[in-house]
C-alpha positions as CSV (number, residue, x, y, z in Angstrom):
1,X,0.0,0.0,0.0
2,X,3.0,2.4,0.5
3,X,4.1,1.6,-2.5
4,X,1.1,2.5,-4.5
5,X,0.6,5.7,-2.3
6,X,4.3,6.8,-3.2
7,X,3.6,6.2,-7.2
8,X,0.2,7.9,-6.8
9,X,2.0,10.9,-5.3
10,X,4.6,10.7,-8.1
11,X,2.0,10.5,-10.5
12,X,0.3,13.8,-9.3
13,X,3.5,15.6,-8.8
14,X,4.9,15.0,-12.0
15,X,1.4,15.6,-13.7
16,X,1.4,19.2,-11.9
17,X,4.8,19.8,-13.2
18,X,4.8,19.2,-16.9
19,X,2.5,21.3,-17.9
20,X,2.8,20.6,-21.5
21,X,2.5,23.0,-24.1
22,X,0.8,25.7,-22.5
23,X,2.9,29.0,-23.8
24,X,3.3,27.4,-27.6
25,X,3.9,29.5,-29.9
26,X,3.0,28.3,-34.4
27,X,5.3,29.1,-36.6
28,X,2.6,29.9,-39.1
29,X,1.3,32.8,-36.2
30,X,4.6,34.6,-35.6
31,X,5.8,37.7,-37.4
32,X,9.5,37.3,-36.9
33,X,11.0,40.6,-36.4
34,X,15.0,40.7,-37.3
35,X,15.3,44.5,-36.8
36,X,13.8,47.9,-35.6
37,X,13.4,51.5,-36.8
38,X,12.8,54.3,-34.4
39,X,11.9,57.6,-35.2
40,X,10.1,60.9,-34.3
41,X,7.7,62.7,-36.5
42,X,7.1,65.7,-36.6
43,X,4.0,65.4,-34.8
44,X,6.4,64.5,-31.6
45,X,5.0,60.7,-31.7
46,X,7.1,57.9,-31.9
47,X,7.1,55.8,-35.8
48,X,8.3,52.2,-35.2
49,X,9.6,50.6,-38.9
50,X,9.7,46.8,-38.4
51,X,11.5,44.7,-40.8
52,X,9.9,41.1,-40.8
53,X,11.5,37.9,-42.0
54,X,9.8,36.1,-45.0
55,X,10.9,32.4,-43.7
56,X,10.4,30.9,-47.4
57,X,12.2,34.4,-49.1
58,X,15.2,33.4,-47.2
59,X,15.3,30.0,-47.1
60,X,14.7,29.5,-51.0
61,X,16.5,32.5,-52.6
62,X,13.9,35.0,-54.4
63,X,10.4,33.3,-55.9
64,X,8.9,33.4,-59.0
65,X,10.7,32.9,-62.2
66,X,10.2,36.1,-63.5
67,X,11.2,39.8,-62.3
68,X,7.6,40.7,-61.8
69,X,7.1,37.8,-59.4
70,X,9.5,38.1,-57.3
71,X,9.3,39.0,-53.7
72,X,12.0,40.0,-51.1
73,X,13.6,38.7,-48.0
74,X,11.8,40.7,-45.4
75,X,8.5,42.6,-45.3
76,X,8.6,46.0,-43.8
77,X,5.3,47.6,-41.4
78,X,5.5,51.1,-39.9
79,X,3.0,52.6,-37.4
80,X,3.2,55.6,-35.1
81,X,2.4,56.1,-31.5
82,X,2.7,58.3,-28.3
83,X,5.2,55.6,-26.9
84,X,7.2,52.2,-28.3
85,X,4.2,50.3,-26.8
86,X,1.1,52.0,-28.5
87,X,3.2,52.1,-31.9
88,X,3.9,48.3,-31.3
89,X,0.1,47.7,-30.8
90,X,-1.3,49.7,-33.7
91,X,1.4,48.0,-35.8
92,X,-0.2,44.8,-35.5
93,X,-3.5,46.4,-37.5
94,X,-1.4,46.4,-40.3
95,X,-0.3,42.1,-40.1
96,X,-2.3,38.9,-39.6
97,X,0.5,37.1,-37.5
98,X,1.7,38.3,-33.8
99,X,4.5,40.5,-33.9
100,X,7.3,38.4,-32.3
101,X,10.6,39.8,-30.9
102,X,12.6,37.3,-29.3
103,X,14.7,37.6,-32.6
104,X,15.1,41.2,-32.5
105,X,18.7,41.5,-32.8
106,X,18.9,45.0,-34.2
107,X,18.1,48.6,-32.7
108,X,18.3,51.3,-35.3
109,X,17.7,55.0,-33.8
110,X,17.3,58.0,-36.2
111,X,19.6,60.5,-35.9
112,X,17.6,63.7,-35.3
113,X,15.6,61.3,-32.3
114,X,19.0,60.5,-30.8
115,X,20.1,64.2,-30.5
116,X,16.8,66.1,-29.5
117,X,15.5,63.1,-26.4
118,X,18.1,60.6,-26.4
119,X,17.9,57.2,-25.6
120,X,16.8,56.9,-22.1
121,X,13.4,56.4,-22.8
122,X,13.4,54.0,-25.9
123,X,15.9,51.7,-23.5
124,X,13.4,51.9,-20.1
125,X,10.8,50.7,-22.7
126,X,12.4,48.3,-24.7
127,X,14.2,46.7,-21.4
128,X,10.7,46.0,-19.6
129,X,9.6,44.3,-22.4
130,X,10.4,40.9,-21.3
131,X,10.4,38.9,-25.0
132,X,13.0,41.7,-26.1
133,X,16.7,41.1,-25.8
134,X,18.7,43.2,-24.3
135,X,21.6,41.8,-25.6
136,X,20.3,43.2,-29.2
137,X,23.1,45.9,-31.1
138,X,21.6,49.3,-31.0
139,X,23.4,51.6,-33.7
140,X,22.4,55.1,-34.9
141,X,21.7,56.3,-38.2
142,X,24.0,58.8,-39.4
143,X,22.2,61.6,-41.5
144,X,19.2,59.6,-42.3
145,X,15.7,58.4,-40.3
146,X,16.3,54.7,-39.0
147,X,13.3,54.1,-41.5
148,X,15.5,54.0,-44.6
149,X,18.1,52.3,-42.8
150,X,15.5,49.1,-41.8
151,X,14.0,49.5,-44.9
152,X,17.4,48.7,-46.9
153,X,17.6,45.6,-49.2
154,X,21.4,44.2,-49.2
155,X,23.2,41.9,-51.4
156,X,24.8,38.8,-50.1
157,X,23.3,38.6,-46.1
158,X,20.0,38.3,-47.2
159,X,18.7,39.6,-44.4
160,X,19.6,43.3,-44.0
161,X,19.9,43.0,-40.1
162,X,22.8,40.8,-40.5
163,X,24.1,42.8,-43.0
164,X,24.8,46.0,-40.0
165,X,25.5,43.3,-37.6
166,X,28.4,40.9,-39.8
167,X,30.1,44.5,-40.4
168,X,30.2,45.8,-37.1
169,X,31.7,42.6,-36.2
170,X,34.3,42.3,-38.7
171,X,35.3,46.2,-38.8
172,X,35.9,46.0,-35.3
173,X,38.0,43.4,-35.6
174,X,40.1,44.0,-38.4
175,X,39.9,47.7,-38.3
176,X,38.6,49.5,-34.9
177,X,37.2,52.1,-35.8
178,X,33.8,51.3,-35.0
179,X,32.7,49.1,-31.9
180,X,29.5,46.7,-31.6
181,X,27.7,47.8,-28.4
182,X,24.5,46.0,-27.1
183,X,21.6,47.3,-25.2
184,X,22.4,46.4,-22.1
185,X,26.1,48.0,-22.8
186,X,24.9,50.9,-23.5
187,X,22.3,51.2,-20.0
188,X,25.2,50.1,-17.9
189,X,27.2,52.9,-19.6
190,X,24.5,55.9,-18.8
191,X,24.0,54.3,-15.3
192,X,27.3,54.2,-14.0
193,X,28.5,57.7,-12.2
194,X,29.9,60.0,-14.3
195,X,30.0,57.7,-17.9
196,X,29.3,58.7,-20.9
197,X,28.0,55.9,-23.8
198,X,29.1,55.1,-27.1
199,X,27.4,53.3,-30.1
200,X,28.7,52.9,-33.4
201,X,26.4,54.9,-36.6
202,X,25.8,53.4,-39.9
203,X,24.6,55.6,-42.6
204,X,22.9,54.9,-46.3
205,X,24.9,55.7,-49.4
206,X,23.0,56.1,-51.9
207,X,19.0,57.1,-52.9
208,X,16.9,55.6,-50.3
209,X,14.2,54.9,-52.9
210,X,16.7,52.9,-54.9
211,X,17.8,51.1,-51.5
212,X,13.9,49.7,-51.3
213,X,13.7,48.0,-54.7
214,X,14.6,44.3,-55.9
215,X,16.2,45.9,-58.9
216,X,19.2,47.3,-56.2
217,X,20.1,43.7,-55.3
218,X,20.1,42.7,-59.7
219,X,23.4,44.7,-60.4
220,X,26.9,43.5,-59.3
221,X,27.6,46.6,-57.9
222,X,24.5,48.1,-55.6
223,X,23.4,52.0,-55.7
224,X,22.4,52.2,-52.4
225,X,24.0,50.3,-49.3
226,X,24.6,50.5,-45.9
227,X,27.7,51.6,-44.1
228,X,29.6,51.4,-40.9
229,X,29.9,55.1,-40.1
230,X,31.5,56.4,-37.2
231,X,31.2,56.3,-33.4
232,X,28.6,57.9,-31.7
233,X,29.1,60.1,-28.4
234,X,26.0,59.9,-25.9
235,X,26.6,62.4,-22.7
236,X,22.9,61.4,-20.5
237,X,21.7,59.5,-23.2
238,X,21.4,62.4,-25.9
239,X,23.8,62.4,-29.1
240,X,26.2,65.0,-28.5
241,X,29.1,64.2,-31.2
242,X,30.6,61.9,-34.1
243,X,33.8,60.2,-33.9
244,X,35.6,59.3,-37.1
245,X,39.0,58.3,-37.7
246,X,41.9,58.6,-35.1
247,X,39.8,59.9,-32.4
248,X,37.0,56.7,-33.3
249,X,40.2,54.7,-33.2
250,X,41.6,56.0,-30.3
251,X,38.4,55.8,-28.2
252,X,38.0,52.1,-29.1
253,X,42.0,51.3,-27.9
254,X,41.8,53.0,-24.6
255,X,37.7,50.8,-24.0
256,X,40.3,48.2,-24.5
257,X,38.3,46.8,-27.2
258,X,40.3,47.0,-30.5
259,X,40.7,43.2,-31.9
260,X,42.8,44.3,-34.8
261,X,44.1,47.4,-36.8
262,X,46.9,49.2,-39.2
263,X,49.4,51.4,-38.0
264,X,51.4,53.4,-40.7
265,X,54.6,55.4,-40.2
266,X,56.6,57.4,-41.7
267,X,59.8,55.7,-43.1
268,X,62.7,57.6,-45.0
269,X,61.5,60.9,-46.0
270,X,57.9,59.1,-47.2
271,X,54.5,59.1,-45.4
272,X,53.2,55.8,-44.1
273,X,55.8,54.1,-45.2
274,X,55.3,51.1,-43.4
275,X,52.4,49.1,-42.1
276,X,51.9,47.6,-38.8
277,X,49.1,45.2,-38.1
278,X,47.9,44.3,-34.5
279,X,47.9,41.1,-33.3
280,X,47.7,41.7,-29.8
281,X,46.7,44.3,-28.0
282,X,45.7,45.2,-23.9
283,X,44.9,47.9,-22.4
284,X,44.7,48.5,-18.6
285,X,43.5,52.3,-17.3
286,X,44.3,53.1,-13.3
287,X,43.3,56.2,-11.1
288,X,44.7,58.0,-8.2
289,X,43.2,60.7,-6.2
290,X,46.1,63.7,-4.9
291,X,45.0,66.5,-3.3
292,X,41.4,66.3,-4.2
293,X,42.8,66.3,-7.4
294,X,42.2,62.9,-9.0
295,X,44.9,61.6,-11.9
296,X,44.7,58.7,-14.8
297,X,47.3,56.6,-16.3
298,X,46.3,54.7,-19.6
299,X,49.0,51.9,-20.7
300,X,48.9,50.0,-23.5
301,X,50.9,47.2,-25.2
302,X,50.4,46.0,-28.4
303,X,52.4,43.0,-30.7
304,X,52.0,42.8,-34.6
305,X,53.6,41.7,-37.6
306,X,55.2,44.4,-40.3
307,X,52.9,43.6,-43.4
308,X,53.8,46.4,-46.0
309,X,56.7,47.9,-46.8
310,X,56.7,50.4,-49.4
311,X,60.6,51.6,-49.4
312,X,63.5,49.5,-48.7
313,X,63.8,48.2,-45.1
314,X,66.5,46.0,-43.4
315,X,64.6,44.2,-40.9
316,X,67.6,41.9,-40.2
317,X,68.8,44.8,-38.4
318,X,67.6,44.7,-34.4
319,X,68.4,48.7,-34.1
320,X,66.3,49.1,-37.4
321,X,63.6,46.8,-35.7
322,X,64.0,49.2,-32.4
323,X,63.4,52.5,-34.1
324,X,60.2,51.0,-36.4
325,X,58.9,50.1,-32.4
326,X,59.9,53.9,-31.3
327,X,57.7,55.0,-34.4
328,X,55.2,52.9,-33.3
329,X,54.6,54.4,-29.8
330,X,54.4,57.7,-30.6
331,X,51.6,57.0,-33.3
332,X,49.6,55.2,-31.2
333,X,50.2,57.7,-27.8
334,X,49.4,60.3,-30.5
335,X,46.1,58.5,-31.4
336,X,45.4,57.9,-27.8
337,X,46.2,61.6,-26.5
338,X,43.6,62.5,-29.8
339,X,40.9,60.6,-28.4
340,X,41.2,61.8,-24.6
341,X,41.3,65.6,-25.6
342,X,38.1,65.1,-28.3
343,X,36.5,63.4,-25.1
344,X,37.2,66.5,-22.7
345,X,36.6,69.3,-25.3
346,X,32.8,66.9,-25.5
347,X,32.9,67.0,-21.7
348,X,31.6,63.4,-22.1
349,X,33.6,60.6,-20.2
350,X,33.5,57.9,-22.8
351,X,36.5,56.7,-21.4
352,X,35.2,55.4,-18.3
353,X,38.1,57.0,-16.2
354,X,35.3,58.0,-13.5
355,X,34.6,54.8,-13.6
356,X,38.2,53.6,-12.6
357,X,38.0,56.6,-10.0
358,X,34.8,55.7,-8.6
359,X,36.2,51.8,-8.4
360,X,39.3,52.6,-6.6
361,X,38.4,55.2,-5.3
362,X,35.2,55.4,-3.9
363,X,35.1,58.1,-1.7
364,X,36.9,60.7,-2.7
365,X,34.6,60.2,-6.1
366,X,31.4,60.8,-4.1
367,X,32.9,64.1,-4.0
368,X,33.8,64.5,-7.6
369,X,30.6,62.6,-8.8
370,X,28.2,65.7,-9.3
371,X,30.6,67.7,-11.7
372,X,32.6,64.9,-12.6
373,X,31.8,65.6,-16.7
374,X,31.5,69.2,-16.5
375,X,34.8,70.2,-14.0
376,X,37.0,67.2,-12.8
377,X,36.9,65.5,-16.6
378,X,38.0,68.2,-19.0
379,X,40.9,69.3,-16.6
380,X,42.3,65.7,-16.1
381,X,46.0,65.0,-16.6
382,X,46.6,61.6,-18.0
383,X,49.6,59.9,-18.6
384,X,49.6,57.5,-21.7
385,X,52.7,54.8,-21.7
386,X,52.7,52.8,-24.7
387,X,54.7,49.3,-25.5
388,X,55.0,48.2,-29.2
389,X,56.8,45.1,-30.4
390,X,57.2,43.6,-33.8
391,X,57.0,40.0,-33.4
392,X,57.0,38.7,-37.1
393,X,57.6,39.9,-41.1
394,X,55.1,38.0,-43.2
395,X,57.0,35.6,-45.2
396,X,59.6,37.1,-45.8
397,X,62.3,39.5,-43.9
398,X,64.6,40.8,-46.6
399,X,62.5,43.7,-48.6
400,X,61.5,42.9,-51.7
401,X,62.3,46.3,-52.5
402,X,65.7,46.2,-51.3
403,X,66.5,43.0,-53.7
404,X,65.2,45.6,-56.4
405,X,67.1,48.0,-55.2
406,X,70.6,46.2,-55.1
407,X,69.9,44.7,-58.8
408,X,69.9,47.9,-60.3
409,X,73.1,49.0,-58.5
C-alpha cells in the first residue's frame, strides 16, 4: 500500500509539473522581427519601422521565375504612436501574425531622435519588455531616419539586419574604428556615475528609394548600401558628437576593445611608409586621487607583424627593428592623446576613467561625482605609456624592394 501511495504521489506531482505546451507559440502565427526602426515625426509621436523575415524568401532565394514575381527577404510595417508600446500595438493592424521579438537582434535610432530626447526612454521601454533582448546591437543612423536604414535591401546577407550586424563585427575586428555595443552595454554605460556611452552609426549611401527595390540587389555593384559610419558620443543618453578616424580609433583602444588594426609610419622621408598590423593588444586604465585632485594613467601594449613595406627596409637589423617600435609608440600615444582631448573638449567621459576613479576610489569620487563631466573631466592630466613590439615579417624578412634596389646597382 506504500508503495502505490508513493507512485500515486509521483504520478500527481509530475502531472502538476509538466504542464505541457501551454505557452506554444505556431510558426505559421509569428511575425518574426529581425530589426527595428525608431523615429520621431514631426508630430512629436514615436514611428516604429519593423522589418519582418519572410521564412520561405530566405530559405529558398527570391520566388517566381520572372522579375515581376518576385518577392524579397523581409517585409517591412510602420506605425506611429505616443510611446514604443502604443506604436507596437497599432502595428499589428497592419499584419495577420503576432509581432514576435525574441529575434530582435537590431536597434536602429534616427539620428535627429537621438540628438533632440536621447535614448533613455526608448531603453526603459524596450528593457521592460520581457520577449525583447537586451543583448540586441543598438546603432544610430547617421544623416538619415532609422526608416530608410531598416528598410534597406542588401546583397549577399540576405537579411539586412545581418548585413549591419556581420560589419560591425568584422570592422571592429580588423579595423577599430567602430565598436559593436549591445543594449544592455549601453544602459550600464549611462548608469554608471559619471560615464558617458558610445554606439557605433551606420549611414545609407546612396538614394533611399533605390535602396527599397529588388532591382538594387540585380546589379553587381548596388546603388544604395549601408555603411559602418563612425562612433557615436552619448553624454545622458542624448547624441552630443561623431567620432571618425583617429579619435574613433583612439576611443576604441583605450575601451580596451580594438581586436585588430593598421598602424602606418613614416619611413625615409615618405609618409606611411610602413604598415603595422595588431595582433595583440591590452589595455589596462588606473586612477589616483592627490590632493582632491584625481589623476589617470592609460597603458597600452600592443604586438603585430610588419605587413607592408613600401621603401626598402633591413629588418635583419635589431636597431632598425628598435626604431620601427619607437615610431610605433608615438603613433599610437598620438592616437590615444587625440581621443582623450576630443573626449574632454565633448565633456563626455567615454573613457570610463570616473569609472576607474569611482572603483578605486570610492570616496573621494562621491565628492567628484556631481561635476565629474562638466569640472573634474575636462581638466584631467593623463599619462599615456605605450609598448609596441614587432614580433614577425610575413614571409619574408629581406625587402622585396631592397633586392630591387641592389639589382639595379
Amino acid at each position: 500500500m506504500k508503495r502505490k501511495g508513493a507512485f500515486l504521489l509521483l504520478m500527481i506531482t509530475m502531472t502538476l509539473l509538466l504542464t505541457s505546451c501551454w505557452s506554444k507559440k505556431e510558426l505559421t502565427d509569428l511575425a518574426i522581427v529581425s530589426a527595428m526602426g525608431i523615429d520621431k515625426t514631426k508630430s512629436g509621436r514615436y514611428h516604429l519601422t519593423l522589418q519582418i523575415i519572410n521564412p520561405g524568401n530566405v530559405a529558398g532565394g527570391l520566388q517566381g521565375g520572372g522579375a515581376g514575381t518576385q518577392s524579397p527577404p523581409v517585409t517591412i510595417y510602420s506605425a506611429s504612436g505616443d510611446n514604443i508600446v502604443e506604436a507596437s500595438r497599432r502595428a499589428s493592424g497592419r499584419i495577420s501574425r503576432r509581432l514576435y521579438y525574441a529575434h530582435t537582434n537590431l536597434v536602429v535610432v534616427g539620428e535627429k531622435l537621438a540628438r533632440k530626447e536621447g535614448l533613455n526612454t526608448l531603453i526603459d521601454a524596450l528593457d521592460r519588455d520581457p520577449e525583447f533582448r537586451n543583448t540586441s546591437t543598438l546603432v544610430v543612423a547617421k544623416n538619415s531616419t532609422a526608416a530608410d536604414l531598416v528598410k534597406t535591401l542588401t546583397p549577399v546577407d540576405k537579411i539586412p539586419a545581418n548585413k549591419v550586424l556581420k560589419t560591425l563585427e568584422f570592422t571592429e575586428r580588423k579595423w577599430g574604428e567602430n565598436v559593436k555595443t549591445s543594449l544592455q552595454e549601453v544602459m550600464k554605460s549611462i548608469e554608471s556615475p559619471g560615464r558617458g556611452a558610445v554606439v557605433s552609426g551606420f549611414r545609407l549611401v546612396g538614394n533611399p528609394q533605390q535602396a527599397q527595390k529588388l532591382d538594387n540587389l540585380q546589379e553587381s555593384e548596388p546603388e544604395a548600401t549601408l555603411r559602418a559610419s563612425g562612433i557615436a558620443v552619448l553624454k545622458q543618453g542624448k547624441l552630443v558628437d561623431w567620432l571618425y578616424g583617429k579619435p574613433a580609433r583612439g576611443t576604441v583602444w583605450i575601451l580596451n576593445k580594438i581586436q585588430g588594426t593598421d598602424i602606418n609610419i613614416d619611413w625615409a622621408g615618405k609618409k606611411e611608409a610602413i604598415a603595422y598590423q595588431t595582433v595583440r593588444q591590452k589595455t589596462s586604465v588606473s586612477a589616483q586621487v592627490k590632493n582632491e585632485k584625481p589623476h589617470i594613467s592609460v597603458h597600452t601594449r600592443v604586438e603585430g607583424d610588419i605587413s607592408d613595406m613600401e621603401v626598402p627596409v633591413d629588418i635583419t637589423n635589431p636597431k632598425v627593428i628598435t626604431k620601427i617600435e619607437q615610431s610605433l609608440r608615438k603613433e599610437i600615444k598620438k592616437e590615444l592623446s587625440v581621443a582623450i582631448e576630443r573626449a574632454q573638449k565633448n565633456k563626455t567621459d567615454i573613457l570610463g576613467f570616473g569609472e576607474v576613479v569611482h572603483r578605486t576610489r570610492p570616496n573621494q569620487f562621491k565628492k567628484l561625482k556631481t561635476e565629474w563631466n562638466d569640472v573634474y573631466f575636462p581638466k584631467l592630466e593623463v599619462d599615456i605609456t605605450v609598448e609596441a613590439y614587432v614580433r614577425r615579417a610575413g614571409l619574408r624578412n629581406k625587402s622585396f624592394l631592397s633586392g630591387v634596389k641592389e639589382n639595379q646597382k
